[in-house]
C-alpha positions in Angstrom: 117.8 165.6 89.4 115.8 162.7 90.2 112.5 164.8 91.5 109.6 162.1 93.3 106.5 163.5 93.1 103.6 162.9 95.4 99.8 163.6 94.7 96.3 162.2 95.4 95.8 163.6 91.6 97.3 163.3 88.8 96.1 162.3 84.9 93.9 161.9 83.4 92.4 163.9 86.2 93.0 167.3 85.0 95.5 169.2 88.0 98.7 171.8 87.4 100.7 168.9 88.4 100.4 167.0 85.4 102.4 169.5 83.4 105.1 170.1 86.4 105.7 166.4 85.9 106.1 166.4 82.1 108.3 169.9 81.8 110.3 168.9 84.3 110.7 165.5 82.4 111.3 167.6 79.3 113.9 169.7 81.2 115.9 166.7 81.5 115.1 165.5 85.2 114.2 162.2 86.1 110.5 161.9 87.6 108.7 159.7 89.5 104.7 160.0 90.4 103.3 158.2 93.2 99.3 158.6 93.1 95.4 157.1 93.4 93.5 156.1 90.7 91.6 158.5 89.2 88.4 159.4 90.3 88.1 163.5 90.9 85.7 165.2 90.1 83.1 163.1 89.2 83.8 160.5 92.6 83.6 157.5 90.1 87.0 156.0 88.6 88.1 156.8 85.3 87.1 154.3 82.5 89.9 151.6 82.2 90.5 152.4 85.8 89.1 150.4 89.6 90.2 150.7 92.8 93.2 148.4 92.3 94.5 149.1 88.7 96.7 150.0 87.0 99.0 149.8 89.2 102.2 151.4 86.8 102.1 153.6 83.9 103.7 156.1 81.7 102.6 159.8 81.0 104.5 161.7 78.8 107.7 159.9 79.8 106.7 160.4 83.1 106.4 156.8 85.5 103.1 156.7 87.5 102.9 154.3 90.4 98.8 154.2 91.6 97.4 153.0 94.8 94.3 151.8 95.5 92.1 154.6 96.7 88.7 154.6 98.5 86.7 156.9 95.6 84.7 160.4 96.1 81.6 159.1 95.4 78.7 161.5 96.2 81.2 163.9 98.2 79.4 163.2 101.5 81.6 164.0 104.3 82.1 160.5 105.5 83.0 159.7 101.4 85.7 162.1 101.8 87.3 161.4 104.6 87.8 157.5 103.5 88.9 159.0 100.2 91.8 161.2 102.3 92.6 158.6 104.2 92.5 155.5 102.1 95.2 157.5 100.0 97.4 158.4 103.0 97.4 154.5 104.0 97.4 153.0 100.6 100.6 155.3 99.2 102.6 154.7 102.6 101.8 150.7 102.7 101.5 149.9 99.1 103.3 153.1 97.2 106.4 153.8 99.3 107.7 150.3 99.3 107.1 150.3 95.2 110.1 153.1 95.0 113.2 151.9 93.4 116.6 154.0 94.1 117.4 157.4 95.6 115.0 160.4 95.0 117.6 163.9 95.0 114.2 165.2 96.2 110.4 165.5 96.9 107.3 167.7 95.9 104.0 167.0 97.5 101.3 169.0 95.4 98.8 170.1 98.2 95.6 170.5 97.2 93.1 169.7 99.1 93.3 167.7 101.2 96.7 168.6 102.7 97.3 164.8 104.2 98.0 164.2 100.8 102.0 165.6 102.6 101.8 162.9 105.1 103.0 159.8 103.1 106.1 162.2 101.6 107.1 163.4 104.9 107.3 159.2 106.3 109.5 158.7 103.1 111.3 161.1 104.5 111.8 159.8 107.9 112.7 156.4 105.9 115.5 158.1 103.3 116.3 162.0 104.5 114.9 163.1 100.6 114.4 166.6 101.2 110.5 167.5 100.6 108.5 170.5 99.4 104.8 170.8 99.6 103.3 173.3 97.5 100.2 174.5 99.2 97.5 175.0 96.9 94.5 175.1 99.1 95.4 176.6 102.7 94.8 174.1 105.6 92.4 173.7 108.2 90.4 177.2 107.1 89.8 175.3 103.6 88.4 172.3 105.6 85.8 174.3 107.5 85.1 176.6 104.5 84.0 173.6 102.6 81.8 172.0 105.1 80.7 174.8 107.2 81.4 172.1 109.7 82.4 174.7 113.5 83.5 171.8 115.9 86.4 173.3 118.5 87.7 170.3 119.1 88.3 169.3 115.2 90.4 172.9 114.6 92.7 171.8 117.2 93.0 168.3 115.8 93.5 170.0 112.5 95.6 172.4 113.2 97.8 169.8 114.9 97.9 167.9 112.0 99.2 171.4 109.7 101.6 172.0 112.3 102.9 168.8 112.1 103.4 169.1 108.4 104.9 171.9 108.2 107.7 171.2 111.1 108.3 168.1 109.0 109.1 169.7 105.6 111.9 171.3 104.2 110.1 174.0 101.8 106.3 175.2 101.9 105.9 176.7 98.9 102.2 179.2 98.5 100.3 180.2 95.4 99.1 183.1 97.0 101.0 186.0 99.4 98.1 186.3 101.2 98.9 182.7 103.0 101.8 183.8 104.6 100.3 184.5 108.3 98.2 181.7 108.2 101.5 179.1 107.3 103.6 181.6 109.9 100.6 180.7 112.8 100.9 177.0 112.0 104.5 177.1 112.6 105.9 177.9 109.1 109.4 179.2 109.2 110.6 182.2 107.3 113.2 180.0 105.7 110.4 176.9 104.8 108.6 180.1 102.5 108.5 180.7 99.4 105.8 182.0 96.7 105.1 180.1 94.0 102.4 180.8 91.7 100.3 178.9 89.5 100.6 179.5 85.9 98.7 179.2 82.9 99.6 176.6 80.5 100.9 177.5 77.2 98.4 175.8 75.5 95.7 179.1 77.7 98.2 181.3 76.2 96.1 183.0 73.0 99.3 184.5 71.6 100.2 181.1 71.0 96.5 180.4 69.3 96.6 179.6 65.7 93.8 179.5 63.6 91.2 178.0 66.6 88.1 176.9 65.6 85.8 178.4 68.1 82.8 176.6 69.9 79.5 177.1 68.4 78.5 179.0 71.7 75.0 180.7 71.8 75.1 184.7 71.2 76.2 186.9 74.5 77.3 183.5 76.0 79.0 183.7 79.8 81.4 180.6 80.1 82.0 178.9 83.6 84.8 176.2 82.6 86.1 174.1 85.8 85.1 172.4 88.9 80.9 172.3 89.5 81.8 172.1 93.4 80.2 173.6 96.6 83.0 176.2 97.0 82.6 177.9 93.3 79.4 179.7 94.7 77.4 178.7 91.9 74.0 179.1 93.9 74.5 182.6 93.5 75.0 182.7 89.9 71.5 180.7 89.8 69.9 183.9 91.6 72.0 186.1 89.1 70.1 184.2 86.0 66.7 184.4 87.7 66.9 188.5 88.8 68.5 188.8 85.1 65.9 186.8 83.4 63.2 189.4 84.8 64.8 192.1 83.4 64.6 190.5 80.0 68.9 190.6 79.4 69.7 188.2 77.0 72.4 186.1 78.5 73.8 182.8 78.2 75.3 180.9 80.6 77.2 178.3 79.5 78.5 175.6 82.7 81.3 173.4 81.3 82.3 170.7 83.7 81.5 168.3 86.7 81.7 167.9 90.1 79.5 167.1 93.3 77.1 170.3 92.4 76.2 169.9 89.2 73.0 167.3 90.0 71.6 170.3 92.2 72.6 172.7 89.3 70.6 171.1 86.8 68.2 170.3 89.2 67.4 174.1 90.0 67.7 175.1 86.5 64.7 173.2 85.4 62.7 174.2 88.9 63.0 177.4 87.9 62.4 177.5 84.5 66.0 178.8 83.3 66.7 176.0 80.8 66.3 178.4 77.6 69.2 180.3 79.6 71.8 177.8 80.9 73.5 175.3 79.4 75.7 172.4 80.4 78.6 171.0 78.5 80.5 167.9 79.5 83.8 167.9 81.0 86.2 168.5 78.5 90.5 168.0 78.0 92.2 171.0 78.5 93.8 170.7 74.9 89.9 171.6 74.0 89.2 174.5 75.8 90.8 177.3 73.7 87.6 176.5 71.2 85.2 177.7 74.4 87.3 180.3 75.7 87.5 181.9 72.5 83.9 181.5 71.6 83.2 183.7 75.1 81.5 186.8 75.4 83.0 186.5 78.8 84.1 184.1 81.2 83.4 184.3 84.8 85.2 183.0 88.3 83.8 182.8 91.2 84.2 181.4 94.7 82.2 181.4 97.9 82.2 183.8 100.9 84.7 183.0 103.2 88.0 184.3 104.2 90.4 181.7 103.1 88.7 182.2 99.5 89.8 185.6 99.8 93.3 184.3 100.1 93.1 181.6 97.8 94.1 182.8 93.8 92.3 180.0 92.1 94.0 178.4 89.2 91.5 179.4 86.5 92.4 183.3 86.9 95.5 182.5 85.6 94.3 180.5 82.3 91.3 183.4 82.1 94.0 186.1 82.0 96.1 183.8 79.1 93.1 183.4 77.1 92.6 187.1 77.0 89.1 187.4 77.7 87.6 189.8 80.0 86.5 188.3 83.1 83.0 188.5 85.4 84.4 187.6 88.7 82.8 187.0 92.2 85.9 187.2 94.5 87.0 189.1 97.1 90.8 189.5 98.6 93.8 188.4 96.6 91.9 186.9 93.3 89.8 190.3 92.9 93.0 192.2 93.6 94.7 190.4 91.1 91.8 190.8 88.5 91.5 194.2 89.0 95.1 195.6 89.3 95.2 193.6 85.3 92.3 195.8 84.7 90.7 192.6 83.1 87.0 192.7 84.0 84.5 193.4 86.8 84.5 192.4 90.0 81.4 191.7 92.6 81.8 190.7 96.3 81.5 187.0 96.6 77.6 185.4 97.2 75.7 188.9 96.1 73.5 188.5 93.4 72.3 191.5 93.4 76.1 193.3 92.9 77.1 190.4 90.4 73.3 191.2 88.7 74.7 194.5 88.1 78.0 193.4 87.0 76.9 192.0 84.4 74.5 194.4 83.0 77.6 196.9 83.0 79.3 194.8 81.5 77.3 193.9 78.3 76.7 198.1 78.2 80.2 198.3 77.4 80.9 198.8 73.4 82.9 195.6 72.4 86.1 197.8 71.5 86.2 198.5 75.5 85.3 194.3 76.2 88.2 193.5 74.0 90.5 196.0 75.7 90.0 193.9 79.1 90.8 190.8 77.4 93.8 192.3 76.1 95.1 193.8 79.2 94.7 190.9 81.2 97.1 189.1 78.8 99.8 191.4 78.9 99.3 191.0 82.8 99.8 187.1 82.2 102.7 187.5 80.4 104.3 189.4 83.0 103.9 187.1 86.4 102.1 183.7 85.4 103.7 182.9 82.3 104.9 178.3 82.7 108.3 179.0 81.7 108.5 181.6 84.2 107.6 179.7 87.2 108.9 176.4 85.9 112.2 178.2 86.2 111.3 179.3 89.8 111.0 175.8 91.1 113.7 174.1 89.4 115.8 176.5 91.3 114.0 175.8 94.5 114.4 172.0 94.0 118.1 172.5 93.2 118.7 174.6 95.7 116.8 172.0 98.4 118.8 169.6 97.1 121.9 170.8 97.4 121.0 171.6 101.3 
């Protein structure tokens, strides 16, 4: 097949997407990436990258057309929504007309936000390429869980706009069952549906883990790898460290990553005296983080309070349960059920310090024999429904099957 793929991200900006675009590559499929430059989650561009170039290059075989894209900066509203939008109308002026030859079809990877669908749905109207969206952040509760913005008005626009979408689409694809009345009350068809997980890359996988050198990590260290970002509910593992911190538990927390949180993080840390407790390491590439993961006491996932979080399975559950290492989680909904049904770790409600507090006491009261057990059983629970070979298979039958339609 000859697969065009459409997304606002893409390498060296570090999204599942990347390694859909390579396997399928490797799986002997012709692929095509029309994308931004490179500025998440920092809001600056990439070194060797501006607003305007490159404008082609290659990744892993792949060829990536970019666009010009208004950048992230400080994540202020107004930032964001010229970043949405500058993609929407730089991909449909500049990108579409930049596409040589017939595409046997189209995925539009749907983070947030979801407009990234709108310039593969108007290639669409122009050439009948069948399109898939796979929705990896569900639209417009994502939206107002983010800002907290409550504007009546706005949820009709917005709900407009997913309706829109999804009428114009061949195949909606979820990461999570729990999105299925929300897609069905935008107008999703039974027929558009279809679940299709994230995975873990192999490189997560710790069967496949030979001879790692681990991170020199301080003792009883708690590792938060990923996205520094208002909806990881990171404020309340700031209370956690200070209510810990009184009761003299020697803990590490150990804060790998970026995003438009982490000036408050560090910020707060320092206000509150917590600096001989937290630590912050830089972004890193993903081919690095088996040496942090494997240094872990624990890791931990969290996400704010809010209903479409409990819907929403983020992406680092999966790579958690591959590494094999038992899990401190703040969720509620699908991720927790999926955490606790692998019997890989304990679970708080979301935004309670005071139940997360206790989490973690519990946890580091457990001998290490029974720590080790959680790790382990959350990998055998990888192996069964997240493995990449498993749901690269899933949607190579999907796109086959679209394209055939």
């Amino acid at each position: 097949m000859r697969v065009l793929i459409v997304s606002q991200y893409f390498h060296p900006e570090v999204f599942r997407i990347n390694q859909l675009a390579a396997l399928l590559k490797t799986g002997g499929h012709e692929v095509v990436v029309l994308t931004a430059q490179p500025n998440y989650p920092s809001g600056r561009f990439f070194p060797g990258y501006s607003a305007f170039g490159p404008t082609k290059e290659v990744y892993e075989g792949v060829e990536v057309l970019r666009v010009p894209i208004f950048p992230r900066g400080r994540g202020r509203s107004w930032e964001l929504v010229l970043n949405y939008l500058s993609f929407v109308f730089f991909a449909i002026v500049f990108g579409i007309p930049r596409l040589r030859g017939r595409f046997d079809v189209c995925v539009a990877w749907c983070s947030s936000p979801i407009t990234i669908a709108v310039p593969a749905i108007v290639y669409r109207f122009l050439t009948r390429t069948p399109v898939a969206i796979w929705v990896q952040d569900l639209w417009p509760e994502t939206f107002f869980a983010v800002t907290k913005k409550k504007n009546a008005q706005l949820s009709r626009a917005l709900s407009t706009l997913v309706r829109w979408i999804y009428k114009n689409v061949d195949q909606i694809w979820i990461q999570s069952q729990a999105y299925v009345p929300s897609v069905k009350a935008h107008g999703g068809r039974e027929d558009q549906i279809e679940f299709v997980p994230n995975w873990a890359e192999n490189l997560y996988d710790r069967a496949r883990w030979q001879a790692v050198e681990k991170d020199h990590l301080p003792p009883n260290s708690l590792l938060f790898a990923g996205n520094l970002g208002r909806a990881q509910g990171l404020e309340t593992i700031i209370e956690v460290i200070e209510l810990l911190k009184k009761d003299k538990l020697e803990v590490n927390w150990v804060l790998l990553g970026e995003g438009t949180l982490k000036p408050w993080l560090t910020e707060e840390v320092s206000r509150r005296g917590l600096s001989d407790r937290v630590h912050f390491l830089p972004r890193r590439p993903p081919s690095e983080m088996p040496k942090a993961l494997s240094a872990a006491t624990g890791v931990l996932v969290t996400l704010g309070h809010d209903p479409v979080y409990a819907m929403t399975i983020p992406s680092k559950v999966q790579s958690c349960l591959a590494a094999g290492r038992p899990i401190l989680a703040a969720l509620a909904g699908e991720p927790a059920r999926v955490v606790q049904e692998a019997g890989a770790g304990l679970v708080a409600a979301p935004e309670n310090a005071q139940e997360f507090a206790k989490v973690v006491k519990d946890f580091f009261a457990l001998p290490e024999k029974e720590r080790s057990e959680m790790g382990a059983r959350g990998h055998r629970y990888y192996s069964a429904h997240f493995t990449q070979d498993k749901v690269v298979t899933r949607i190579v039958e999907l796109l086959e099957k679209m394209g055939h339609q």
